[in-house]
mmCIF file as gemmi writes it, N, C-alpha and C atoms, coordinates in Angstrom:
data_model
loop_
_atom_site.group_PDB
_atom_site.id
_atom_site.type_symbol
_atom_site.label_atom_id
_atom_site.label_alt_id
_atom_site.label_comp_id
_atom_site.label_asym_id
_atom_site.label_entity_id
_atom_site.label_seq_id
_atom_site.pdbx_PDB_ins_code
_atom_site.Cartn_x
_atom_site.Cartn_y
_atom_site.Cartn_z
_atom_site.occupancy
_atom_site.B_iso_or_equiv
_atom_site.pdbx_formal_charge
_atom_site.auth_seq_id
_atom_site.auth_asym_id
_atom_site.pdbx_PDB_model_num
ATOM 1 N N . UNK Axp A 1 ? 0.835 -1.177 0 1 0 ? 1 A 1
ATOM 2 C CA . UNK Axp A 1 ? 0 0 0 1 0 ? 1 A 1
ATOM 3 C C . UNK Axp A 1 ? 0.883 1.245 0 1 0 ? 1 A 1
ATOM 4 N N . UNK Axp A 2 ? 0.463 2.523 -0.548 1 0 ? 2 A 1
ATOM 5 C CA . UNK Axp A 2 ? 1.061 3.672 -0.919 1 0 ? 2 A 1
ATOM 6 C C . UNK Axp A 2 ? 1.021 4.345 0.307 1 0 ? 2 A 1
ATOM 7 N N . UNK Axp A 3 ? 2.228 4.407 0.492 1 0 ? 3 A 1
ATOM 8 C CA . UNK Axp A 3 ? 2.68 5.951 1.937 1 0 ? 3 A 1
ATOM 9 C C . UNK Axp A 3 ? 1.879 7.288 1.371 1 0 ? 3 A 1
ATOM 10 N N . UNK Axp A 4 ? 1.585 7.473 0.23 1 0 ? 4 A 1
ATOM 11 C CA . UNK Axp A 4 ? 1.24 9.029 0.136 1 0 ? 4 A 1
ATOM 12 C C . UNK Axp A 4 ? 0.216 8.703 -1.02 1 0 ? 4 A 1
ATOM 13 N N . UNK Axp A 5 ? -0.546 9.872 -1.209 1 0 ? 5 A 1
ATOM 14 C CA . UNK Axp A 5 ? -1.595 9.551 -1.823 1 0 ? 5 A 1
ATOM 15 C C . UNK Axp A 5 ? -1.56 10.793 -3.193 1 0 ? 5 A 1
ATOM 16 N N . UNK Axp A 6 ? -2.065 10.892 -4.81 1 0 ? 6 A 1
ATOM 17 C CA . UNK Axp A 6 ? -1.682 12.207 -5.18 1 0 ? 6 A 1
ATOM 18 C C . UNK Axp A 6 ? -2.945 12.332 -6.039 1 0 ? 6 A 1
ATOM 19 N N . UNK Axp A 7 ? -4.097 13.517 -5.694 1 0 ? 7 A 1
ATOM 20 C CA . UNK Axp A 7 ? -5.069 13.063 -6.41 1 0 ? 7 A 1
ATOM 21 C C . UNK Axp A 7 ? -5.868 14.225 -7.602 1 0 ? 7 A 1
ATOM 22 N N . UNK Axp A 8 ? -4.197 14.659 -8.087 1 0 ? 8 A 1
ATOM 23 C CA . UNK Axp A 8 ? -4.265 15.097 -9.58 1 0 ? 8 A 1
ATOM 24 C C . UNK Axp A 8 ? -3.948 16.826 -9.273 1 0 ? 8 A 1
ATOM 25 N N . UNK Axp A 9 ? -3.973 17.467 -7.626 1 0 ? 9 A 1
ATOM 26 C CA . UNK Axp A 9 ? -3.516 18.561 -7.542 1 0 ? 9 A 1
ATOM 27 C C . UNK Axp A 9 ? -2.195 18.401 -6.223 1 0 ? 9 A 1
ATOM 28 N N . UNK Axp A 10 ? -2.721 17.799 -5.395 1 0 ? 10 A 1
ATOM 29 C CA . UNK Axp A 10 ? -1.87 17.581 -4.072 1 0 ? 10 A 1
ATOM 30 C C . UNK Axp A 10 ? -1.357 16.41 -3.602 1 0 ? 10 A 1
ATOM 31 N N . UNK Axp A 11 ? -0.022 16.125 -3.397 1 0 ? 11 A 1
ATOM 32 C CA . UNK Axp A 11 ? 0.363 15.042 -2.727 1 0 ? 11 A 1
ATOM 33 C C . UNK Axp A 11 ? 0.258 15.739 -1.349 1 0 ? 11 A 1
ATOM 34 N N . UNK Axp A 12 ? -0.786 13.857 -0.458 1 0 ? 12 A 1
ATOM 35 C CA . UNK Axp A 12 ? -0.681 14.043 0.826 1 0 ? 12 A 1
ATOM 36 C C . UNK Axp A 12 ? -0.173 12.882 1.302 1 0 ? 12 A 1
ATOM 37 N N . UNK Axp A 13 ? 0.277 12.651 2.491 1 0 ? 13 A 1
ATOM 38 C CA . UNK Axp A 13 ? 0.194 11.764 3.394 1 0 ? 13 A 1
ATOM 39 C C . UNK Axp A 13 ? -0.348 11.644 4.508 1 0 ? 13 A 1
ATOM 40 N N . UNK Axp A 14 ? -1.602 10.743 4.536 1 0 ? 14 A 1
ATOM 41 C CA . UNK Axp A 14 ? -2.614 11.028 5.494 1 0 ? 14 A 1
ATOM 42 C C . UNK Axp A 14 ? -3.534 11.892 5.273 1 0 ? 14 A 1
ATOM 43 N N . UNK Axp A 15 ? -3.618 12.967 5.771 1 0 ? 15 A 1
ATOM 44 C CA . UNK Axp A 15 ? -4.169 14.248 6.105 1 0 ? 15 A 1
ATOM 45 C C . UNK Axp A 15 ? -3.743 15.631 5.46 1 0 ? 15 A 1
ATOM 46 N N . UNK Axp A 16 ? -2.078 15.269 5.142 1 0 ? 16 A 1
ATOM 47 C CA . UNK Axp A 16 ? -1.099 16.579 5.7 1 0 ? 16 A 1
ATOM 48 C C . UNK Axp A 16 ? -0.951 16.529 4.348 1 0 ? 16 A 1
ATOM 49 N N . UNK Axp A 17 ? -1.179 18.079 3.649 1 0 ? 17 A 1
ATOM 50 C CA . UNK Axp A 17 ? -0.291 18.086 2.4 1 0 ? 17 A 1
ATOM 51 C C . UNK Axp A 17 ? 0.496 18.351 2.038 1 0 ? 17 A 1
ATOM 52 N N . UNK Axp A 18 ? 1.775 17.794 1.382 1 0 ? 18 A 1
ATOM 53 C CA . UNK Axp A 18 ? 3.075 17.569 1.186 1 0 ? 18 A 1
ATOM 54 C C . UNK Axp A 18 ? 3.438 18.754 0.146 1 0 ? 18 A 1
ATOM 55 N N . UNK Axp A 19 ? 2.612 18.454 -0.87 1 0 ? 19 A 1
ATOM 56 C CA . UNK Axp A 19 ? 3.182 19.585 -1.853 1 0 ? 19 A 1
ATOM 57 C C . UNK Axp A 19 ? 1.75 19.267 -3.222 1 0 ? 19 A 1
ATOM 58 N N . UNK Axp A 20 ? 1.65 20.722 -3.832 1 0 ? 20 A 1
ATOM 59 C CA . UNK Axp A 20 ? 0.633 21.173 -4.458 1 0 ? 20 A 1
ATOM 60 C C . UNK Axp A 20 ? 0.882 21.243 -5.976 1 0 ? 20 A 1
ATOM 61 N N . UNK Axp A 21 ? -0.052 21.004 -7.116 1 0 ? 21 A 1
ATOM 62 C CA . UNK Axp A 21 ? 0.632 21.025 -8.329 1 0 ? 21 A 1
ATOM 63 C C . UNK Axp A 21 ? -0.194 22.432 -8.963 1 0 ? 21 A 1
ATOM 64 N N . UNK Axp A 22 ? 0.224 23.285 -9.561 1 0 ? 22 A 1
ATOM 65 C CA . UNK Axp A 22 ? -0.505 24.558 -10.572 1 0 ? 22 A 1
ATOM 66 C C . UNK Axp A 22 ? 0.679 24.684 -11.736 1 0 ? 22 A 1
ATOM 67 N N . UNK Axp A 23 ? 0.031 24.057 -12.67 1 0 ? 23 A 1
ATOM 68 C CA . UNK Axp A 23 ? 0.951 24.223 -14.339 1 0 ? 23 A 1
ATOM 69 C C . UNK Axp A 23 ? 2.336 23.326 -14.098 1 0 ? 23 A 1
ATOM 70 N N . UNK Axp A 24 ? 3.28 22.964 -14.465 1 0 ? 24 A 1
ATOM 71 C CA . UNK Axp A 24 ? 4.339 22.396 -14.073 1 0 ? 24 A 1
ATOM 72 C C . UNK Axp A 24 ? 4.841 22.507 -12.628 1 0 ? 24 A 1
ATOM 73 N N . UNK Axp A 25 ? 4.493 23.191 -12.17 1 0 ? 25 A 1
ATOM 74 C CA . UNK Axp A 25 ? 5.557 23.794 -10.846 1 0 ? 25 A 1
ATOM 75 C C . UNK Axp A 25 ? 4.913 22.929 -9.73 1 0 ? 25 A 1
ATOM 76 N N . UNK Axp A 26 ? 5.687 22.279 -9.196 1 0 ? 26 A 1
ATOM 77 C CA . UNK Axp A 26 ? 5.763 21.77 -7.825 1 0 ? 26 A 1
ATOM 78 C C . UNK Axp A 26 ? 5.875 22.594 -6.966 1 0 ? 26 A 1
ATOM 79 N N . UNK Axp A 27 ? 4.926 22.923 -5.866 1 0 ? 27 A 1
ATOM 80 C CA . UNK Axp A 27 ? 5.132 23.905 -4.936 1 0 ? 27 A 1
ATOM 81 C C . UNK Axp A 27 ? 4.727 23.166 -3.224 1 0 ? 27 A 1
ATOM 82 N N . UNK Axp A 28 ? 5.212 24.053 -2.464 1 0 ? 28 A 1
ATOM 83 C CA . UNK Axp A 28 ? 5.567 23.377 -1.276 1 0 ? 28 A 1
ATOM 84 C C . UNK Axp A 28 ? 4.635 23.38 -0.141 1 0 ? 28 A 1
ATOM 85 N N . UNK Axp A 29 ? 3.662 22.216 -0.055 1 0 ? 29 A 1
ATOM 86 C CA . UNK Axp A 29 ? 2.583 22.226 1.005 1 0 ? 29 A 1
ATOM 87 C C . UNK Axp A 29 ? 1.287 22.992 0.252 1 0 ? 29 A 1
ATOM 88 N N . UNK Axp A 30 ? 0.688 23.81 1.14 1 0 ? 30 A 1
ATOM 89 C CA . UNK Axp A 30 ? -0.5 24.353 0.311 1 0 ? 30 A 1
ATOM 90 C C . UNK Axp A 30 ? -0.036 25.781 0.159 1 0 ? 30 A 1
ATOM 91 N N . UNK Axp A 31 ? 1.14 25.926 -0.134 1 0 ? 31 A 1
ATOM 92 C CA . UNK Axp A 31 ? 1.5 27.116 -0.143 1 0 ? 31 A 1
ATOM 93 C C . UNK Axp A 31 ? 1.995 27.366 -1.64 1 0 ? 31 A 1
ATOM 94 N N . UNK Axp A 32 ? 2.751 28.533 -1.715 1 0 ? 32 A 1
ATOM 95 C CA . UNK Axp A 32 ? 3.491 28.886 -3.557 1 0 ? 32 A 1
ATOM 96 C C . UNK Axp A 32 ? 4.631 28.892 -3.669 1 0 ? 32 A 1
ATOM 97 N N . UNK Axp A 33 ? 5.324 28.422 -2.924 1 0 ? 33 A 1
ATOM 98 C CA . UNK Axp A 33 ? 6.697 28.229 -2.782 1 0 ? 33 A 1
ATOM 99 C C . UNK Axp A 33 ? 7.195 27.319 -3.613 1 0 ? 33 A 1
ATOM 100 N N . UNK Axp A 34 ? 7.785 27.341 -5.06 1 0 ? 34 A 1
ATOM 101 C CA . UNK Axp A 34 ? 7.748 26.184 -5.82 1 0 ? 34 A 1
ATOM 102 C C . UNK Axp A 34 ? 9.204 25.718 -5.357 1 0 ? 34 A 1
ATOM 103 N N . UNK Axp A 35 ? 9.063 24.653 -5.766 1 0 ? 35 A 1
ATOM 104 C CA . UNK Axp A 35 ? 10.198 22.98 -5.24 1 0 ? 35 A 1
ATOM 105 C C . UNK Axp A 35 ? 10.671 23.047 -6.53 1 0 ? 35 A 1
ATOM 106 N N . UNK Axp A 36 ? 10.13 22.579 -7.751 1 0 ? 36 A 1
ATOM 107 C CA . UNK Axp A 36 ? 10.399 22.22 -8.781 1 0 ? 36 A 1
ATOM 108 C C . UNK Axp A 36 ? 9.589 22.113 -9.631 1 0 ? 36 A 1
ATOM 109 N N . UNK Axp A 37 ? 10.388 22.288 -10.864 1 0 ? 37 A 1
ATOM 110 C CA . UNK Axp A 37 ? 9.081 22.181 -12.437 1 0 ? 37 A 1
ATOM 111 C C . UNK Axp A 37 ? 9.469 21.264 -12.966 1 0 ? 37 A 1
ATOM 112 N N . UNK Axp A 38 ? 9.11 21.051 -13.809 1 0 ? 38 A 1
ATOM 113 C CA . UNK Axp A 38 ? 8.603 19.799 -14.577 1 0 ? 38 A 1
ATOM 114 C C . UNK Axp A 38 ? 8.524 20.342 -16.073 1 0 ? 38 A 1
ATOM 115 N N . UNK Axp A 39 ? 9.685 19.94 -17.149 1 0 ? 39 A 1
ATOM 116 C CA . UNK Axp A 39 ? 9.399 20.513 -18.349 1 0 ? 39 A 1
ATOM 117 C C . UNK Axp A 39 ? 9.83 19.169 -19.447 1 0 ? 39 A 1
ATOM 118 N N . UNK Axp A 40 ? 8.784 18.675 -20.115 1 0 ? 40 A 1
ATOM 119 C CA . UNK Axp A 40 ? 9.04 17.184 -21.213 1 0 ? 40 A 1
ATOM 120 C C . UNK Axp A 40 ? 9.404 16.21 -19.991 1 0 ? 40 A 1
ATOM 121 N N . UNK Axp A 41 ? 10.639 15.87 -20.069 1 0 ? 41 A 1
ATOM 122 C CA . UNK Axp A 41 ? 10.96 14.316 -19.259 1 0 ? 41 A 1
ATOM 123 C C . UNK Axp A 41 ? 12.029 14.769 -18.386 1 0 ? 41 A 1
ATOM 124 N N . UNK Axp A 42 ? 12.15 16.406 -18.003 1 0 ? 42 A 1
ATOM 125 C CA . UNK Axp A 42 ? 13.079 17.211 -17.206 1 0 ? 42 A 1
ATOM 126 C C . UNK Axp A 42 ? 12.451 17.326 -15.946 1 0 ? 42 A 1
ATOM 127 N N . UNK Axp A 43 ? 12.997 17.231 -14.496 1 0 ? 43 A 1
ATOM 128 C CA . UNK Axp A 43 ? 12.588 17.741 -13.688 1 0 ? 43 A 1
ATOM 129 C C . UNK Axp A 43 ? 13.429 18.777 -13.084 1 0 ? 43 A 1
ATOM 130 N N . UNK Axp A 44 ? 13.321 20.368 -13.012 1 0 ? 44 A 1
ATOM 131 C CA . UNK Axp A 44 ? 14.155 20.995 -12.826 1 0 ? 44 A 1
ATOM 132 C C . UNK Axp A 44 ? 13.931 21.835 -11.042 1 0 ? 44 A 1
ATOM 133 N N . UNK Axp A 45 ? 14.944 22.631 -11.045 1 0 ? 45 A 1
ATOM 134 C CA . UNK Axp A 45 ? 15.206 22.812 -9.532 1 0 ? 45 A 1
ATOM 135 C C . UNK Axp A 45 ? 13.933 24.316 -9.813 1 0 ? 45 A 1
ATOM 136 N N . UNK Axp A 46 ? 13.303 24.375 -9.109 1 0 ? 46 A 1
ATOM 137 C CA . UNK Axp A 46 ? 12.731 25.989 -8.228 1 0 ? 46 A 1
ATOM 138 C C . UNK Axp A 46 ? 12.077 26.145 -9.84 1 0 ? 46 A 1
ATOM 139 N N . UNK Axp A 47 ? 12.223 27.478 -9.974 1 0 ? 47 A 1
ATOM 140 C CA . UNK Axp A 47 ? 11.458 27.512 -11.546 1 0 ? 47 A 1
ATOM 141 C C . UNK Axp A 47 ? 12.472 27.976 -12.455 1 0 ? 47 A 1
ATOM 142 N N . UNK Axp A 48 ? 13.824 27.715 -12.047 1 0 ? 48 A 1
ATOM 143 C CA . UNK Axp A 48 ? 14.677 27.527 -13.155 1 0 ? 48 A 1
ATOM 144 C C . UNK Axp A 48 ? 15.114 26.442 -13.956 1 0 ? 48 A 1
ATOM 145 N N . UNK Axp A 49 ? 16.002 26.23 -14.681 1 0 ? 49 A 1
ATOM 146 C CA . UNK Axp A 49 ? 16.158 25.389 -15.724 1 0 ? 49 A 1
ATOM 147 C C . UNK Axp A 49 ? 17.515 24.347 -15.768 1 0 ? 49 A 1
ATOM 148 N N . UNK Axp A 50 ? 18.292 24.504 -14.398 1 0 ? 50 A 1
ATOM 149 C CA . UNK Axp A 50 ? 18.686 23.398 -13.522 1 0 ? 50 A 1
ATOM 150 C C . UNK Axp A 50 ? 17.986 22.049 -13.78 1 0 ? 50 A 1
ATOM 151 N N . UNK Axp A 51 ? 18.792 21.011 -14.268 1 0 ? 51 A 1
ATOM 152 C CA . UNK Axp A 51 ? 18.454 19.753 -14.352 1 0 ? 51 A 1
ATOM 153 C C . UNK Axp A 51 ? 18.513 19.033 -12.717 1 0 ? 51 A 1
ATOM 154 N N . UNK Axp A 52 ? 17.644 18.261 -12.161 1 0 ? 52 A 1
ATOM 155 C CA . UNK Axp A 52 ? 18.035 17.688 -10.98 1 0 ? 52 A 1
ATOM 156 C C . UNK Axp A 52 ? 17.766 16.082 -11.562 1 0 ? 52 A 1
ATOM 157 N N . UNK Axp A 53 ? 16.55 16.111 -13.005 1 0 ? 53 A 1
ATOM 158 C CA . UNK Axp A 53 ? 16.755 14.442 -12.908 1 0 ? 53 A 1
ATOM 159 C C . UNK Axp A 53 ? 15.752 14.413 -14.32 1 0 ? 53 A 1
ATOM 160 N N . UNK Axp A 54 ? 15.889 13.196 -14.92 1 0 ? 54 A 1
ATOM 161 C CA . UNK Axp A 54 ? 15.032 13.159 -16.027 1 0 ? 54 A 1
ATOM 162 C C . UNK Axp A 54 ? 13.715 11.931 -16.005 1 0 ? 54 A 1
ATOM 163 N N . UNK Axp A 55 ? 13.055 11.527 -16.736 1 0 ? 55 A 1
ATOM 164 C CA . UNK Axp A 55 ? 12.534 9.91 -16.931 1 0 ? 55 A 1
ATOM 165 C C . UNK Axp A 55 ? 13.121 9.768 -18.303 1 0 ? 55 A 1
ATOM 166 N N . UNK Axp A 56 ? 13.518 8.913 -17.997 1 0 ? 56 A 1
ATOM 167 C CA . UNK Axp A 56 ? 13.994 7.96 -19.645 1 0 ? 56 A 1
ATOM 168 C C . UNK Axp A 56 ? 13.256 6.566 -19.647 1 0 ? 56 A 1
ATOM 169 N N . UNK Axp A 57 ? 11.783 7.004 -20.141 1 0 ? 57 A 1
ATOM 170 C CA . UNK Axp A 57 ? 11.229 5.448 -19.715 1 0 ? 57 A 1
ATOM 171 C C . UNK Axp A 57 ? 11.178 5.19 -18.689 1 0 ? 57 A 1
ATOM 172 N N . UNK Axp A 58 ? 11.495 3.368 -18.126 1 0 ? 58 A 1
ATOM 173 C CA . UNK Axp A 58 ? 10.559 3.569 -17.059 1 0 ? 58 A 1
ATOM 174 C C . UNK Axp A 58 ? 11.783 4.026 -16.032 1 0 ? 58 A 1
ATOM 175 N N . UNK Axp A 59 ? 12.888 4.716 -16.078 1 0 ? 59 A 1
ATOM 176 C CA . UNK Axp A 59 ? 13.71 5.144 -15.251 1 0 ? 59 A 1
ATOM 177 C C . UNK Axp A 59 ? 13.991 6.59 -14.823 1 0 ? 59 A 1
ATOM 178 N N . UNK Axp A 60 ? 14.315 6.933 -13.537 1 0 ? 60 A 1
ATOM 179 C CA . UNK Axp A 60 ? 14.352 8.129 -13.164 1 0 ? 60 A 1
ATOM 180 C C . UNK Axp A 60 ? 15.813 8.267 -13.1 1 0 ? 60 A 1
ATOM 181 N N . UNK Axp A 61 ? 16.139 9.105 -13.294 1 0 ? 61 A 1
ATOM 182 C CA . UNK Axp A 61 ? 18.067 9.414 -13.633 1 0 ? 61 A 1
ATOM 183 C C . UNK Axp A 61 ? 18.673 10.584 -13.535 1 0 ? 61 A 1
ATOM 184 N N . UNK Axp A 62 ? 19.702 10.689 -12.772 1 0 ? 62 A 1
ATOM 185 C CA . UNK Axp A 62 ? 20.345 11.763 -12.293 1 0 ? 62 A 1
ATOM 186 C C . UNK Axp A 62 ? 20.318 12.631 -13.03 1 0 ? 62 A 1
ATOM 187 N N . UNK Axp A 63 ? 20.151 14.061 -12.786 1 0 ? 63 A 1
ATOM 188 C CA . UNK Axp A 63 ? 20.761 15.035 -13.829 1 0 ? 63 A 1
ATOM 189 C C . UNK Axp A 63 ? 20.258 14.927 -15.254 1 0 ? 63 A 1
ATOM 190 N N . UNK Axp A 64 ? 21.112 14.956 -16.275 1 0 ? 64 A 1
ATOM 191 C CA . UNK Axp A 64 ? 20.516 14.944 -17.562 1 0 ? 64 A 1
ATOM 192 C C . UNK Axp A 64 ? 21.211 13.48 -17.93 1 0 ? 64 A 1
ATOM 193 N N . UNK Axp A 65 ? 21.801 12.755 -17.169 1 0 ? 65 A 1
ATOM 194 C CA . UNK Axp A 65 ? 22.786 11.841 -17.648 1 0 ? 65 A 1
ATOM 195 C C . UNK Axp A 65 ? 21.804 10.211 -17.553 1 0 ? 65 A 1
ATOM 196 N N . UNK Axp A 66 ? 22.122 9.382 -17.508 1 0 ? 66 A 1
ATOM 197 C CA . UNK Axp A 66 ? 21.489 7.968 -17.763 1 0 ? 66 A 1
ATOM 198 C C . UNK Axp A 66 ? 21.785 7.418 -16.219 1 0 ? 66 A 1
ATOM 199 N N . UNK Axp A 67 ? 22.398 7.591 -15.505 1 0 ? 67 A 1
ATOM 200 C CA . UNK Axp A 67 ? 22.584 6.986 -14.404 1 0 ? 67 A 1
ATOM 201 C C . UNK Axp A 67 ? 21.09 6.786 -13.395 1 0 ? 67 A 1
ATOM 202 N N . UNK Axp A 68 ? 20.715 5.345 -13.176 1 0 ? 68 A 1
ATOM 203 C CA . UNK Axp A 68 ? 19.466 5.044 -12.809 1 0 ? 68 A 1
ATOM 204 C C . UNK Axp A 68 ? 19.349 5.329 -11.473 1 0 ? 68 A 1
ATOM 205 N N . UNK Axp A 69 ? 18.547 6.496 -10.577 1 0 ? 69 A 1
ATOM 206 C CA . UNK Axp A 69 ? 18.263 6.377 -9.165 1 0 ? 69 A 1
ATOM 207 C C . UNK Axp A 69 ? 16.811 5.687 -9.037 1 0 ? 69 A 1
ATOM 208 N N . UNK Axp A 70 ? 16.033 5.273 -10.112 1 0 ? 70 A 1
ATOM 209 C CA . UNK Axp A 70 ? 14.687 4.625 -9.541 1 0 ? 70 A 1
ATOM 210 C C . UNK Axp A 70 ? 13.879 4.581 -10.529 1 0 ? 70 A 1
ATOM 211 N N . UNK Axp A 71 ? 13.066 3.258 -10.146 1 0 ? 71 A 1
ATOM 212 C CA . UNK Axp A 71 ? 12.568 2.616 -11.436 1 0 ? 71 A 1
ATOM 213 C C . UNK Axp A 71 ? 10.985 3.444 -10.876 1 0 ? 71 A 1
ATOM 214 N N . UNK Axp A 72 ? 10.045 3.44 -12.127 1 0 ? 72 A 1
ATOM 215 C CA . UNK Axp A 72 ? 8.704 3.989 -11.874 1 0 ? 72 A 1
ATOM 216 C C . UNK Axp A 72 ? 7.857 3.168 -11.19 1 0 ? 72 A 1
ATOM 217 N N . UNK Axp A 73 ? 8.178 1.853 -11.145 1 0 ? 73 A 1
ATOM 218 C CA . UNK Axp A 73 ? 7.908 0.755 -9.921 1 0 ? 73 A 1
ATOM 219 C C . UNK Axp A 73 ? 7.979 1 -8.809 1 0 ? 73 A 1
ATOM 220 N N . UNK Axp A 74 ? 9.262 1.613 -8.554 1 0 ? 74 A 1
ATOM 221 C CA . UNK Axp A 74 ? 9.427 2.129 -6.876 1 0 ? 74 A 1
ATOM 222 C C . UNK Axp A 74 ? 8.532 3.443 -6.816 1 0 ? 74 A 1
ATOM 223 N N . UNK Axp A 75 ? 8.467 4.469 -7.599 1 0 ? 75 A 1
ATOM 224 C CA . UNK Axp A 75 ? 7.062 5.503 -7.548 1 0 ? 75 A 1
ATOM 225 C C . UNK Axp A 75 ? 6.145 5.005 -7.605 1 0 ? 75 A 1
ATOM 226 N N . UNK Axp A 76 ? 5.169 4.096 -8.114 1 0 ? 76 A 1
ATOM 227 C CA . UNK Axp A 76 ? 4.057 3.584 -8.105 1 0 ? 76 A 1
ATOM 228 C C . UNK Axp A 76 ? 3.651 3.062 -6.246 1 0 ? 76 A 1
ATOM 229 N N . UNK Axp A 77 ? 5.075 2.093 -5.942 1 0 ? 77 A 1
ATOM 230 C CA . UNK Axp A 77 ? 4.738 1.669 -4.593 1 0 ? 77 A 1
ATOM 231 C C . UNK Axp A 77 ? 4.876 2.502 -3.872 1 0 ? 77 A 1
ATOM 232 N N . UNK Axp A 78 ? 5.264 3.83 -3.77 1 0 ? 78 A 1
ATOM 233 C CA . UNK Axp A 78 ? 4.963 5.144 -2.885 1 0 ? 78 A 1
ATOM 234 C C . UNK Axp A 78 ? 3.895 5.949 -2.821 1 0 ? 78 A 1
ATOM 235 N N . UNK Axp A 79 ? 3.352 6.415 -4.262 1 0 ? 79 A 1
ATOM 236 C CA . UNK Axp A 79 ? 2.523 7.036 -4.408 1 0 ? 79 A 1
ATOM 237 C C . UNK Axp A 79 ? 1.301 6.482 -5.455 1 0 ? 79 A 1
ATOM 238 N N . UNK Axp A 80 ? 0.221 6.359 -4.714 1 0 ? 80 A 1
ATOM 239 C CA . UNK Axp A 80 ? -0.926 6.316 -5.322 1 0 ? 80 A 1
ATOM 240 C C . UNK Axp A 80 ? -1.874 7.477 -6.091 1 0 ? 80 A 1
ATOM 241 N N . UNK Axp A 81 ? -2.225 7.39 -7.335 1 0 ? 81 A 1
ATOM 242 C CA . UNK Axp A 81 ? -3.035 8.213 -7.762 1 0 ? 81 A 1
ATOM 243 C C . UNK Axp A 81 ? -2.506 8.347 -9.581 1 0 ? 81 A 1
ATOM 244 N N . UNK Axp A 82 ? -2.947 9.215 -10.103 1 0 ? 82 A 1
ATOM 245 C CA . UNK Axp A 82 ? -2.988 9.388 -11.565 1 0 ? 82 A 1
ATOM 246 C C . UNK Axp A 82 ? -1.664 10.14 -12.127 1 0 ? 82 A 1
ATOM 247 N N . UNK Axp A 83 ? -1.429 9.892 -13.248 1 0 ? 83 A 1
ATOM 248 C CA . UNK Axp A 83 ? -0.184 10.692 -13.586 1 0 ? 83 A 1
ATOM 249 C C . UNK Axp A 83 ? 1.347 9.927 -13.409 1 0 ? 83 A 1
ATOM 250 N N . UNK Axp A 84 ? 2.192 9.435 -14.185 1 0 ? 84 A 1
ATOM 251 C CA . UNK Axp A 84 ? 3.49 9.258 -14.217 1 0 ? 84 A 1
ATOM 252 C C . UNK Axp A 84 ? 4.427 10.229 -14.202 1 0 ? 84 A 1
ATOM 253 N N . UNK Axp A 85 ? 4.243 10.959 -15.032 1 0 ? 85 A 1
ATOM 254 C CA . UNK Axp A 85 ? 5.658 12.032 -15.172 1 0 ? 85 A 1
ATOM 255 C C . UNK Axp A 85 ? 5.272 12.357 -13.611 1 0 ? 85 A 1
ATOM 256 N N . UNK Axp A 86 ? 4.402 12.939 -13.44 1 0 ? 86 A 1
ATOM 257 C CA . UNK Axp A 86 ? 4.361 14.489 -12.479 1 0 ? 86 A 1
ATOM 258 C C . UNK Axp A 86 ? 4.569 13.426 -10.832 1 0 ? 86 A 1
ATOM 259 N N . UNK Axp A 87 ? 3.628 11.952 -10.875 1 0 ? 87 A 1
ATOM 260 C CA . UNK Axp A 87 ? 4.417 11.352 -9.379 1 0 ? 87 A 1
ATOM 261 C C . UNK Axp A 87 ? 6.111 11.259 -9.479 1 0 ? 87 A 1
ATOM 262 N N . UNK Axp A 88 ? 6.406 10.631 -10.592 1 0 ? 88 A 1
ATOM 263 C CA . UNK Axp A 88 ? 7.702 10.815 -10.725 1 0 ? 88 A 1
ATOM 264 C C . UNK Axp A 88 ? 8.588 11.992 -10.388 1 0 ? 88 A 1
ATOM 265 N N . UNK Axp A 89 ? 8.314 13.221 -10.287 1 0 ? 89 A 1
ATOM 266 C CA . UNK Axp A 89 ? 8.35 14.223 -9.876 1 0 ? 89 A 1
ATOM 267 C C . UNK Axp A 89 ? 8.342 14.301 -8.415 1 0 ? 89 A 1
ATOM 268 N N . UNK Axp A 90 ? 7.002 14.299 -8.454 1 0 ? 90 A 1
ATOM 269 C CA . UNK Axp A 90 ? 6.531 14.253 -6.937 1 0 ? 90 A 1
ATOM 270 C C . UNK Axp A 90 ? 7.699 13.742 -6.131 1 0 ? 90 A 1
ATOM 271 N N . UNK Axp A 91 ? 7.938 12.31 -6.372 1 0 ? 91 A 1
ATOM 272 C CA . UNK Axp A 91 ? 8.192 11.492 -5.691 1 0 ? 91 A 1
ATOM 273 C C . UNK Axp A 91 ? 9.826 11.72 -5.094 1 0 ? 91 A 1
ATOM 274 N N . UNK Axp A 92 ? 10.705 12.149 -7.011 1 0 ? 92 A 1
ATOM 275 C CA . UNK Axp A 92 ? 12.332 12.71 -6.43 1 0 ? 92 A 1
ATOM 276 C C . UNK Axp A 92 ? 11.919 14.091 -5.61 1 0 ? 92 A 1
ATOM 277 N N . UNK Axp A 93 ? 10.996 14.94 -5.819 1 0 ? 93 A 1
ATOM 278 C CA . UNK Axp A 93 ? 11.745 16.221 -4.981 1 0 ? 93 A 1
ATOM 279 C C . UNK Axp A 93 ? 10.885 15.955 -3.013 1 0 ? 93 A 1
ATOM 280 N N . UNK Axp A 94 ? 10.136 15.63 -2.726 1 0 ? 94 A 1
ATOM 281 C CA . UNK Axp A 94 ? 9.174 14.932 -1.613 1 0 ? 94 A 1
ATOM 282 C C . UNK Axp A 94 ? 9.414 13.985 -1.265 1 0 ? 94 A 1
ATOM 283 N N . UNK Axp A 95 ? 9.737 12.898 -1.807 1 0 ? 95 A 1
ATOM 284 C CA . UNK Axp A 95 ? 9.474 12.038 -1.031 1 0 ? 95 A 1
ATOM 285 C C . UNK Axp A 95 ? 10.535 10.799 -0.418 1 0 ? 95 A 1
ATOM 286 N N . UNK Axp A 96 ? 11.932 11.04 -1.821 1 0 ? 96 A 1
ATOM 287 C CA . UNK Axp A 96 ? 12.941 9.588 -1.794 1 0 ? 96 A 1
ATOM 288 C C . UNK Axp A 96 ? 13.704 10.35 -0.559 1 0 ? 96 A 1
């Protein structure tokens, strides 16, 4: 069963919300403080254009480079709800 739940605007766990989605930007709790965006198969730092990790398929990978930190298997068993890219997201800047 999924530690956190994401149900197309907010990842929570439990009760508590972790972090909020409006247009690409990952932002922090229910607040506007963005974490990270999300641009094609890029996940970048704050709302600049800093690489922190990509999907290449079903893999999540450092930086812009191929090196594997996590399969979309291990996001699925964390987070429940709709959407790949954006749990994938979710999941490197919240939750690993």
């Amino acid at each position: 069963m999924a530690t956190y739940t994401f149900d197309g605007v907010a990842l929570k766990s439990g009760s508590k919300t972790i972090a909020n989605i409006k247009g690409a930007n990952i932002r922090e709790g229910t607040g506007g403080h963005v974490l990270a965006n999300l641009k094609g198969d890029q996940i970048r730092e704050g709302t600049g254009s800093h690489v922190l990790a990509n999907i290449r398929g079903d893999d999540i990978c450092h930086g812009s480079g191929s090196q594997r930190i996590a399969t979309m298997r291990d996001v699925e068993g964390a987070i429940s709800g709709p959407g790949l890219a954006i749990k994938a997201a979710l999941w490197f800047v919240c939750c690993r």
